[in-house]
C-alpha positions in Angstrom: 67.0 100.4 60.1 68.4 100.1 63.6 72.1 101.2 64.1 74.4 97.6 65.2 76.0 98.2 68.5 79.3 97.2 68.8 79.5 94.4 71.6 83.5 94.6 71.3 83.1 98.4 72.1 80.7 97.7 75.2 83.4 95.1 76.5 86.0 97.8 76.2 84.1 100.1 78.0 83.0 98.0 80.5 86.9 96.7 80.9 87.7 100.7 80.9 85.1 101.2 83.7 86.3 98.3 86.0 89.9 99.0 85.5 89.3 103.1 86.6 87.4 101.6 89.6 90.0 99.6 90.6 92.5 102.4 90.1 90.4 104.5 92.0 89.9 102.2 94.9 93.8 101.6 94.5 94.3 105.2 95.6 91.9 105.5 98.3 93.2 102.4 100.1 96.9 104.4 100.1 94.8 107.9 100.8 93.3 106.0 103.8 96.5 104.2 105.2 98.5 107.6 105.5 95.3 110.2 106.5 94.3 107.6 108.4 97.2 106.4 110.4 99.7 109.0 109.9 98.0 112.4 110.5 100.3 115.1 111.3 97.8 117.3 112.6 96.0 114.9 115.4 96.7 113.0 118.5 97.1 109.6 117.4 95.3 108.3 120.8 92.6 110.6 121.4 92.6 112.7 117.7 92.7 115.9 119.5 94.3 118.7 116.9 97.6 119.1 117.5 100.2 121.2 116.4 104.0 120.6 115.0 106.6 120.5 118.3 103.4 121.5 120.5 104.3 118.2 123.3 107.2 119.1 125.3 110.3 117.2 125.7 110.9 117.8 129.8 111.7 114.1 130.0 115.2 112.5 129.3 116.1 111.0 126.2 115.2 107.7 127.3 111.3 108.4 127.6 111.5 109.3 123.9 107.6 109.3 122.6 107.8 107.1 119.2 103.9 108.0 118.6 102.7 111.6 117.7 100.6 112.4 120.8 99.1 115.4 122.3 100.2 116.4 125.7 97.6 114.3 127.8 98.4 111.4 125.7 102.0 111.6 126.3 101.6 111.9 129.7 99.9 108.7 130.0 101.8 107.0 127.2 105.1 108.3 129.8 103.2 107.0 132.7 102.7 103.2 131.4 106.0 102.7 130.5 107.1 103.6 134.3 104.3 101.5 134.8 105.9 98.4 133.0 109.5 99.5 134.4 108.0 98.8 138.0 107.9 102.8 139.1 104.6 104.4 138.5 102.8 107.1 140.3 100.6 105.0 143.2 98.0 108.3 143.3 96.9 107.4 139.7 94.7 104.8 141.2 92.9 104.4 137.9 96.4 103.2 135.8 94.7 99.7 136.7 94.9 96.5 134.7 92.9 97.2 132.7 94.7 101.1 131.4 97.5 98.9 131.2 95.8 96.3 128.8 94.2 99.3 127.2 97.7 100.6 126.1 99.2 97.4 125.3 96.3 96.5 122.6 96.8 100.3 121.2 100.3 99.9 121.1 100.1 96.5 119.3 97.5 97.9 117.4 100.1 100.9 115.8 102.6 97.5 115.4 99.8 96.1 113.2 99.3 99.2 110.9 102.7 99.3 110.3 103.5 95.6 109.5 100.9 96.4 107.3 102.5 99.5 105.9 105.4 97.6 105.2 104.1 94.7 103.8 104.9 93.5 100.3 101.9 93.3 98.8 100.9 97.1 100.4 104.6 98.3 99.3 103.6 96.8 95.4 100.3 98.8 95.5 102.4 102.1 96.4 104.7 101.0 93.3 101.3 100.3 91.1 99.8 103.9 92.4 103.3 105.7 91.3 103.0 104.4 88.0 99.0 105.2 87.2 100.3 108.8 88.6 103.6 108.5 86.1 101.4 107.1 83.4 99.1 110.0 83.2 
């Protein structure tokens, strides 16, 4: 005689299943945010490797750098906000309209990802993603 399958224990397990996927998509979507967005180790413009304290500070305090950029990138990010103060070197003939547009849409861009980092509902998924680590 056949063996009776258990339709109870092939819910659970498919309830097991979908509940590790969404667990596991759960701590992708926070892997992705902070590899993605915050890497340490890259320019955030250009994703050229950088290393720690490898940009140099020969500016004033005022032309503090809020993003972490490699030297070119700096440069340029330096050179738009002269730009937008009304100075700006007139020999960069290509710091155009369009460079300036360019950085504006990155820089609202960075605003976006972290509105988005700070957002309630991505702040309750970090909460969820501490307790699936606590819980195991």
């Amino acid at each position: 005689m056949a063996e009776v399958i258990s339709i109870n224990g092939k819910l659970q397990l498919a309830e097991e299943k979908k509940a590790d996927l969404i667990r596991r998509r759960k701590i992708l979507a926070v892997q992705k945010a902070f590899q993605c967005t915050h890497c340490a180790a890259k320019c955030l413009k250009c994703g050229t490797q950088i290393g720690v304290g490898s940009v140099s500070k020969d500016k004033a305090p005022e032309y503090r750098v809020p993003y972490n950029f490699c030297e070119s990138c700096s440069q340029e990010y330096l050179s738009y906000i002269d730009r937008l103060k009304g100075r700006g070197d007139s020999d960069c003939y290509w710091h155009n309209d369009a460079w300036l547009d360019l950085w504006k849409k990155f820089i609202d861009y960075q605003a976006a990802i972290d509105r988005y980092l700070k957002s309630k509902e991505f702040i309750q998924l970090l909460y969820e993603i501490k307790q699936i680590r606590s819980d195991k």
